[in-house]
N, CA, C and O of each residue as an XYZ file, in Angstrom:
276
protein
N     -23.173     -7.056    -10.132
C     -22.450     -8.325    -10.063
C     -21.036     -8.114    -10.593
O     -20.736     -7.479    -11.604
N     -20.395     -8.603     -9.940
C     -18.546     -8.705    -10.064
C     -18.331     -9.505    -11.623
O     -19.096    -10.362    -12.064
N     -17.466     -9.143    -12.104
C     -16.909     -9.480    -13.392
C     -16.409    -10.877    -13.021
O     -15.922    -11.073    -11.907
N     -16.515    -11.827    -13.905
C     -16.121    -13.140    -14.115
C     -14.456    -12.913    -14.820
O     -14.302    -12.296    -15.873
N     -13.359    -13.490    -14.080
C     -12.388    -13.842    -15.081
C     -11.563    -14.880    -14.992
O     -11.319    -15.171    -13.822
N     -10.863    -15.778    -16.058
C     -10.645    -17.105    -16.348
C      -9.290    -16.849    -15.301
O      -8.737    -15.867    -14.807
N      -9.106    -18.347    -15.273
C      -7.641    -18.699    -14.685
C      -6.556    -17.792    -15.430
O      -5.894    -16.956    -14.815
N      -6.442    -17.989    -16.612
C      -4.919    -17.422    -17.581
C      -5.460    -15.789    -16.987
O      -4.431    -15.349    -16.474
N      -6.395    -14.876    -16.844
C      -6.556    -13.810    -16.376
C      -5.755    -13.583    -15.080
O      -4.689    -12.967    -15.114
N      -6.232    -14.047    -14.014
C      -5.874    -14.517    -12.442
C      -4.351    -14.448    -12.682
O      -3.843    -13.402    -12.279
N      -3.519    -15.337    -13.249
C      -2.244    -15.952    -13.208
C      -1.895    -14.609    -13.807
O      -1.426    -13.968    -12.867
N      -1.887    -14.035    -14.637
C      -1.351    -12.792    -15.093
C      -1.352    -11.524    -13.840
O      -0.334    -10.937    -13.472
N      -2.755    -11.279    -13.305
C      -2.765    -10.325    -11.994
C      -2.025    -10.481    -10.899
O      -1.354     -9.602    -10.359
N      -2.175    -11.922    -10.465
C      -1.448    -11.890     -9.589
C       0.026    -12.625     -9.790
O       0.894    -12.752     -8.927
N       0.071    -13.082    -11.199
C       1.719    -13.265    -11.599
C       2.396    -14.842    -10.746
O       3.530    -15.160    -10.387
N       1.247    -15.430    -10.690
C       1.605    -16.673    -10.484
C       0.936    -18.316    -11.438
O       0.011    -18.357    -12.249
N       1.665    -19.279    -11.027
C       1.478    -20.259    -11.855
C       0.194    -21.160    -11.725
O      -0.173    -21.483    -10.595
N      -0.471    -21.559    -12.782
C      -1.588    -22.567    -12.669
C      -1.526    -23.391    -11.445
O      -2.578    -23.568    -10.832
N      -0.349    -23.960    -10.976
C      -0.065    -24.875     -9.677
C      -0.489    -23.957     -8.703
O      -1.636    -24.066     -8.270
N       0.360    -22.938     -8.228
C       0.004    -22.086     -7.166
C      -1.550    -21.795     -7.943
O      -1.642    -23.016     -8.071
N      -2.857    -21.276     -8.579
C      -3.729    -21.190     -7.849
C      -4.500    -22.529     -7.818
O      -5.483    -22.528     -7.077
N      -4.222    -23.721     -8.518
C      -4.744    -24.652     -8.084
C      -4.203    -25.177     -6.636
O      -5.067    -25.786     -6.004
N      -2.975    -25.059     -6.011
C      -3.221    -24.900     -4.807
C      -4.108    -24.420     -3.832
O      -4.826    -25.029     -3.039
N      -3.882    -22.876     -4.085
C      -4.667    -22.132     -3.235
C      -6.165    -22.445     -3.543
O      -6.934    -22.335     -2.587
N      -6.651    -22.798     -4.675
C      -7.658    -23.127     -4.255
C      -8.177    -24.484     -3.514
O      -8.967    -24.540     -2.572
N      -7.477    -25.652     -4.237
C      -7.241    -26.772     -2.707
C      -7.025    -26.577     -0.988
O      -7.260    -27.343     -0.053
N      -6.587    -25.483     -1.034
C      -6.537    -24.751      0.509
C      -7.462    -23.754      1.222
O      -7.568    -23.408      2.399
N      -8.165    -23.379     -0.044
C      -9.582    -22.438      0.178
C      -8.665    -21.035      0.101
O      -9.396    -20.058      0.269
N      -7.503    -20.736     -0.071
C      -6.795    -19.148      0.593
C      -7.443    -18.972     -1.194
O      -6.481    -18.599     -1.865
N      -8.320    -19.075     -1.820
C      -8.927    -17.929     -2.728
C     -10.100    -18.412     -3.310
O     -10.311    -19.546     -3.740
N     -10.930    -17.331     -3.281
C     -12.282    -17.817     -3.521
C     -12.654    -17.765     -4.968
O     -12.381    -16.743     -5.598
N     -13.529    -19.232     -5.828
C     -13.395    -19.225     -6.966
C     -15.137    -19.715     -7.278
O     -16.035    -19.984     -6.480
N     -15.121    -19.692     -8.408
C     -17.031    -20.679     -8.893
C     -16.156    -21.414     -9.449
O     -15.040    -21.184     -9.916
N     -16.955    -22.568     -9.320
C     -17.098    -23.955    -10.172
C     -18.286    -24.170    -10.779
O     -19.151    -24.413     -9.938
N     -18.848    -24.188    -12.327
C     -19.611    -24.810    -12.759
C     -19.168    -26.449    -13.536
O     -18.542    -26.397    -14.595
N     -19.383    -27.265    -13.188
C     -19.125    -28.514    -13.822
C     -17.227    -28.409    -14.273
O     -16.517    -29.193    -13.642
N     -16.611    -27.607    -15.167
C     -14.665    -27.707    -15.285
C     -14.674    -26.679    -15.590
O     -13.750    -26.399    -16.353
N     -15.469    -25.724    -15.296
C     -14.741    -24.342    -15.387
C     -14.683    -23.762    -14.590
O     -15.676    -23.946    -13.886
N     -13.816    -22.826    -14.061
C     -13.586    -22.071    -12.952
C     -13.041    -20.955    -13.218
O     -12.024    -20.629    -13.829
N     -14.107    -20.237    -12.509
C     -14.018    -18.243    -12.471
C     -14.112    -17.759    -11.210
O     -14.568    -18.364    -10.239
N     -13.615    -16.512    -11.242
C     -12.664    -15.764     -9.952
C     -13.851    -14.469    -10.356
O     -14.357    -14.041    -11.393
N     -13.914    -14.243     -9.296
C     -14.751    -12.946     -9.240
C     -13.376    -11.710     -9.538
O     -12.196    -12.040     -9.416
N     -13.756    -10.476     -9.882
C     -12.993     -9.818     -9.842
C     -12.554     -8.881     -8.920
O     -11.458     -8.385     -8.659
N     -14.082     -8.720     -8.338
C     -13.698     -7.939     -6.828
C     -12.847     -9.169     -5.699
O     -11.964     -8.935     -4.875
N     -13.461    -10.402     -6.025
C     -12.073    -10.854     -4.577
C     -10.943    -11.131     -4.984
O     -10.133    -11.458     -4.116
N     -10.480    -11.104     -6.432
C      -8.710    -10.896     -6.491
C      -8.612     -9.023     -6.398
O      -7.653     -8.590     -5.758
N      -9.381     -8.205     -6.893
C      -8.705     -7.396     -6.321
C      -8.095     -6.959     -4.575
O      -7.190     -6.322     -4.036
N      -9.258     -7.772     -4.233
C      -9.019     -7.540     -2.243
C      -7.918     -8.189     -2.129
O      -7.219     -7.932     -1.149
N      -7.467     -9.198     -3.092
C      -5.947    -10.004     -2.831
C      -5.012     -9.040     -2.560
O      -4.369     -8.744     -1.553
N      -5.117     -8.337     -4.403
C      -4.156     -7.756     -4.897
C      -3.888     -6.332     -3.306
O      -2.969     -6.002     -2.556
N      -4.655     -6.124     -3.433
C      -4.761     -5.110     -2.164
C      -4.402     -5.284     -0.750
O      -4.267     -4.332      0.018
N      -4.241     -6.572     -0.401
C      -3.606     -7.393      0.479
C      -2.289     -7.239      0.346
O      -1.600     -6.874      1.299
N      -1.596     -7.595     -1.299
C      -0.312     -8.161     -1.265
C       0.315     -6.728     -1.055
O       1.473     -6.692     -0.641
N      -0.241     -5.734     -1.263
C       0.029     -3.825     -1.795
C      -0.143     -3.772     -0.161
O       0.876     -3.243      0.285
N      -0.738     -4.000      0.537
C      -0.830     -3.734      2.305
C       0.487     -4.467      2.916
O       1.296     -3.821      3.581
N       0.620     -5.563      2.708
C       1.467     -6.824      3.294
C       3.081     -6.033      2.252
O       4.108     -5.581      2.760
N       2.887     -6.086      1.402
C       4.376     -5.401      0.905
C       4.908     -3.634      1.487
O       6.043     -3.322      1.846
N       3.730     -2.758      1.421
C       4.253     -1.692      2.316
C       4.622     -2.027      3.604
O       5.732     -1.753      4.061
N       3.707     -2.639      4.250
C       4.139     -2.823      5.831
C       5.680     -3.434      5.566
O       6.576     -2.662      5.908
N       6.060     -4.585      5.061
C       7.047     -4.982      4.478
C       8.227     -3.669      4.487
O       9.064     -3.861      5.369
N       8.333     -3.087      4.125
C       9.402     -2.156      3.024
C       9.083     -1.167      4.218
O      10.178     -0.642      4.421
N       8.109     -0.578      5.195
C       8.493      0.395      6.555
C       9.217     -0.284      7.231
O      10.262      0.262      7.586
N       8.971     -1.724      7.682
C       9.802     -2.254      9.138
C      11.430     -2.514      8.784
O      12.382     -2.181      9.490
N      11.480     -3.341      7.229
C      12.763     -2.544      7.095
C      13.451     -1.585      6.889
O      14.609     -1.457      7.287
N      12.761     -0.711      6.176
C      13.458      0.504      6.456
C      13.784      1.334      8.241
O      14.756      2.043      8.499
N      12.784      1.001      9.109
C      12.880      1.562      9.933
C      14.185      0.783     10.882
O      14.909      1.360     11.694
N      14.222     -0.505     10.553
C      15.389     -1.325     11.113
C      16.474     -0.798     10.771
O      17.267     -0.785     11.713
N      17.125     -0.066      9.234
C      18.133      0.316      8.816
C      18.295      1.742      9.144
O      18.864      2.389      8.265
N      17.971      2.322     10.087
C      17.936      3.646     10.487
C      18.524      3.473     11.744
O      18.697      4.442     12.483
C-alpha cells in the first residue's frame, strides 16, 4: 500500500498553493481520500504527477530548443 501524505506535504512536492490543490481537486485533475475532513494523497499518484510535469517540461525545453536552431 502507497504511503499516505497530508496536504502541507503535496503543496511542498509539487510547490503549489492550498487553492490550486483544492482546485484540482474540485476538478478531479488529482486523485485524493477523503475520510470525514481529512484528506490524503497517495504517494504513488503525486509521484506519476511529478513525472508528468518532468515529461511535459522536457518535451517543453526540446521543441524550443529545436525552434532556435
Amino acid at each position: 500500500m502507497s504511503e499516505l501524505l497530508t496536504t502541507n506535504q503535496v503543496k511542498e512536492l509539487l510547490n503549489v498553493t492550498n487553492m490550486t490543490l483544492y482546485e484540482w481537486r474540485k476538478r478531479d485533475k488529482i486523485p485524493f481520500i477523503q475520510v470525514g475532513r481529512t484528506i490524503r494523497y497517495r504517494r504513488s499518484d503525486i509521484r506519476e504527477i511529478l513525472n508528468g510535469f518532468n515529461t511535459k517540461k522536457n518535451v517543453q525545453e526540446k521543441t524550443q530548443d529545436a525552434r532556435h536552431q
